[in-house]
N, C-alpha and C positions, 0 to 999 in steps of 0.2 A: 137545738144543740145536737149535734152527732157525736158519739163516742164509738169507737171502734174496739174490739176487745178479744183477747187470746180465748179462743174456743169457740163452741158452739152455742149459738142465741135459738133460744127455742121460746115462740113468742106464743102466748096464752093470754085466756081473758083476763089475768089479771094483772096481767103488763108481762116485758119479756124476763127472761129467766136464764142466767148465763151460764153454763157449763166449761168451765177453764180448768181441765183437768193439770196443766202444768204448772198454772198458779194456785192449785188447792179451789177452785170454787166448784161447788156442788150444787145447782138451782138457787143460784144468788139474786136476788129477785132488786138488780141492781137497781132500777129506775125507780123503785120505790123507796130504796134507798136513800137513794138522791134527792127524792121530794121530801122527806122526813123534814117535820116543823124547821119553818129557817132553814132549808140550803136550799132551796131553787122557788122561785115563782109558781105558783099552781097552773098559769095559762103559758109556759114557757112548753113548747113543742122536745120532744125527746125522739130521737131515736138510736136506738141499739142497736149493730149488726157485728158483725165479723171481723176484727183488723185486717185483715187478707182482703175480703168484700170491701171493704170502705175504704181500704189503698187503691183496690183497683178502680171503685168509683171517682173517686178522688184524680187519679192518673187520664182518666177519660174528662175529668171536667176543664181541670189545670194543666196538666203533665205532659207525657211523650203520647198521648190519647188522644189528644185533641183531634175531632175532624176524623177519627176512626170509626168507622160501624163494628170493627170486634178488634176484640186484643185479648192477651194472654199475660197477666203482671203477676210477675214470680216475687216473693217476699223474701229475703236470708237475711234475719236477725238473731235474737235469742229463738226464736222456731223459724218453721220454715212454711209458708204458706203460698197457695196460689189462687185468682181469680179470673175466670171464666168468663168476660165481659162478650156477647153476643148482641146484635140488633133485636132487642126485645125488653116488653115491658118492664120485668122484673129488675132487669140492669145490673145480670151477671150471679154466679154462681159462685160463693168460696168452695173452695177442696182440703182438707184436712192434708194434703200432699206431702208433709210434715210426718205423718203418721203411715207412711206407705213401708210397705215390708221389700228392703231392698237387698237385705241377708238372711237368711234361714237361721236362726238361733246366732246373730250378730250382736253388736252392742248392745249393752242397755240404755234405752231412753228414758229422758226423765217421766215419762207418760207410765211405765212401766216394762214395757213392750221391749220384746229384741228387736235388731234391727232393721229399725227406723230410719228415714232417710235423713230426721232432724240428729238422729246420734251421730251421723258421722256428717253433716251440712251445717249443723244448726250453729250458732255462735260459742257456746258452752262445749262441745265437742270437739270445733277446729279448737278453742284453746290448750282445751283438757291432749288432743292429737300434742300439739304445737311442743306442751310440755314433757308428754311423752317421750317425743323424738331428739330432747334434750334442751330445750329452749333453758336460756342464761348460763348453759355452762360455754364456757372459754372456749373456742378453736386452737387446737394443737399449733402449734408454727410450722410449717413445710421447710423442708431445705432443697433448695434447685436439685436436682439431679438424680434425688432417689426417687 
């Protein structure tokens, strides 16, 4: 089973350990989680990576990838990630690209951080932008000639 997941997988010996600062986890020690008595098979294979990394894996196995030796698969959802797919073992790189500082003391992102490029990219932003700039209010009527 693959699960892909918002933040950093930081794998240890005692299984991996997810760090998703925008969903609140702090070394969530999800796969262990997951095996807790009754919810998963003990000889059921796990693995944990990146949403970002495992879209891009994903896009190379299924997707607009196919038959490619490198690609570049950009993410814009609720964050904003991307994935570094190279001809090499490992099979690609996430980038927190989401978290890159694209204003000097700009929005706030939900990470903490000013000027992020997920505060002004990221799904939560173009709406929070959308609303901003007036979204549901009415259009005035024009009249020809003024």
């Amino acid at each position: 089973m693959g699960i892909g997941v918002p933040g950093i997988v930081e794998q240890t010996a005692d299984g991996p350990l997810v760090h998703g600062q925008t969903v609140g986890w702090d070394a969530v020690p999800l796969e262990r989680l997951l095996r807790a008595p009754g919810r998963l098979p003990s000889d059921l294979p796990v693995f944990i990576d990146n949403g970002a990394k495992t879209l891009g894996q994903a896009e190379m196995w299924f997707g607009g990838g196919r038959g490619a030796r490198d690609a570049v698969v950009v993410l814009f959802g609720s964050g904003v990630g991307a994935c570094v797919v190279a001809d090499e073992p490992a099979g690609g790189r996430a980038v927190e690209w989401g978290h890159l500082t694209v204003r000097v003391r700009g929005r706030r992102c939900r990470c903490g951080a000013r000027g992020c490029l997920e505060a002004y990219a990221g799904a939560e932003a173009l709406v929070a932008r959308w609303r901003e700039a007036g979204a549901g209010r009415r259009a005035m009527p024009t009249r020809k000639g003024r």
